[in-house]
C-alpha positions as semicolon CSV with decimal commas, in nm:
position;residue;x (nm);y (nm);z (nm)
1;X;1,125;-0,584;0,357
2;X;1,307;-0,447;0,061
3;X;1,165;-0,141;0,089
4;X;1,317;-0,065;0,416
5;X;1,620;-0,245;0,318
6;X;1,726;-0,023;0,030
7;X;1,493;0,300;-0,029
8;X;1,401;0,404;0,287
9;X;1,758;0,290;0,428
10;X;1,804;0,652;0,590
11;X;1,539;0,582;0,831
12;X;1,707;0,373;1,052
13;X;1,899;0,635;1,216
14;X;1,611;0,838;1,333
15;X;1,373;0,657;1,512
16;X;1,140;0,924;1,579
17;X;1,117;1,000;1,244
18;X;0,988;0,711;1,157
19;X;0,734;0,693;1,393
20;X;0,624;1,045;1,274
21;X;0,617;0,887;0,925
22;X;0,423;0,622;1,024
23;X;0,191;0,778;1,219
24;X;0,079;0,995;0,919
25;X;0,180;0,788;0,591
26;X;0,025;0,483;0,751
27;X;-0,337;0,607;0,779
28;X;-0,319;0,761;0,448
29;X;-0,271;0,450;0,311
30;X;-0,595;0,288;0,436
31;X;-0,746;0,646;0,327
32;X;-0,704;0,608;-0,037
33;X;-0,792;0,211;-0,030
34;X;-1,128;0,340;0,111
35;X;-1,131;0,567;-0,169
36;X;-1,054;0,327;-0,422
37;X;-1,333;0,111;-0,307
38;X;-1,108;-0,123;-0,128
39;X;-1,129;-0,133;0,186
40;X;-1,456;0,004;0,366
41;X;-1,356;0,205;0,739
42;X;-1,698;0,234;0,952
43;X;-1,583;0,428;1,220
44;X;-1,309;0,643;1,044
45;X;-1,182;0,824;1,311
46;X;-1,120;0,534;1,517
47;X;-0,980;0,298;1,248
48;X;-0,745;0,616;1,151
49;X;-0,664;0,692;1,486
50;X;-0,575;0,334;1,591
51;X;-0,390;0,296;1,236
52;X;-0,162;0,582;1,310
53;X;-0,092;0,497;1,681
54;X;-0,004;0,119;1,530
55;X;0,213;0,199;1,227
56;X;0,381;0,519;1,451
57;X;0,492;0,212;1,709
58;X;0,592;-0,053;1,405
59;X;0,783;0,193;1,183
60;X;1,071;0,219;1,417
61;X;1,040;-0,144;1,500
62;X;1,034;-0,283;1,184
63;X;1,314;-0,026;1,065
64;X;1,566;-0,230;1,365
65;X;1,449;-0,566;1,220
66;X;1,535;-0,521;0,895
67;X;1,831;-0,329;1,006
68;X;1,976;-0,630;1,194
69;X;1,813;-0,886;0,922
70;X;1,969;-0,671;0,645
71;X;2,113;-0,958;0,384
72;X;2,351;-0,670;0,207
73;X;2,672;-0,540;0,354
74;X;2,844;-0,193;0,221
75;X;3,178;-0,405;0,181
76;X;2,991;-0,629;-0,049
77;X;2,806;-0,414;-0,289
78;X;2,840;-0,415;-0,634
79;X;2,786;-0,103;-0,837
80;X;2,810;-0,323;-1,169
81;X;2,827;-0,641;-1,326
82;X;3,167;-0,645;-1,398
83;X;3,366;-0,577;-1,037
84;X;3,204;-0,976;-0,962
85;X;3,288;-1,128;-1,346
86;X;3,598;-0,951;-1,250
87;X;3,649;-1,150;-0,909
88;X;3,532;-1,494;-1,102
């Protein structure tokens, strides 16, 4: 949630290229867990496959939920602490 909330903000504007990004940043997550020893794939192509299809269908999903769940408005953003000790 915070992820898509701050650092990966510019997403939200292009849906497709989120579902690009998920479609090829999701699998390679579950690539290098297998590598790692952590997770154990037995029919790769399939997993991967199905992996990619999923994460290219939540990434532009998820990216309206958190835009419409988003807990920080641009009015209300403080660049330090002293504009809010300032407002105290």
């Amino acid at each position: 949630a915070t992820t898509l909330n701050v650092s990966l903000r510019w997403l939200r504007t292009a849906p497709l290229l989120a579902a690009a990004i998920g479609l090829v940043a999701g699998p390679l997550t579950y690539i290098a867990g297998a590598k790692l020893g952590g997770i154990d794939l037995i029919n790769r192509f399939a997993a991967l496959a199905m992996l990619g299809a999923g994460w290219a269908i939540m990434m532009p999903y998820l990216s309206i939920v958190a835009e419409r769940f988003d807990g920080i408005s641009p009015q209300r953003t403080r660049v330090s602490g002293r504009a809010a000790a300032s407002e105290a």
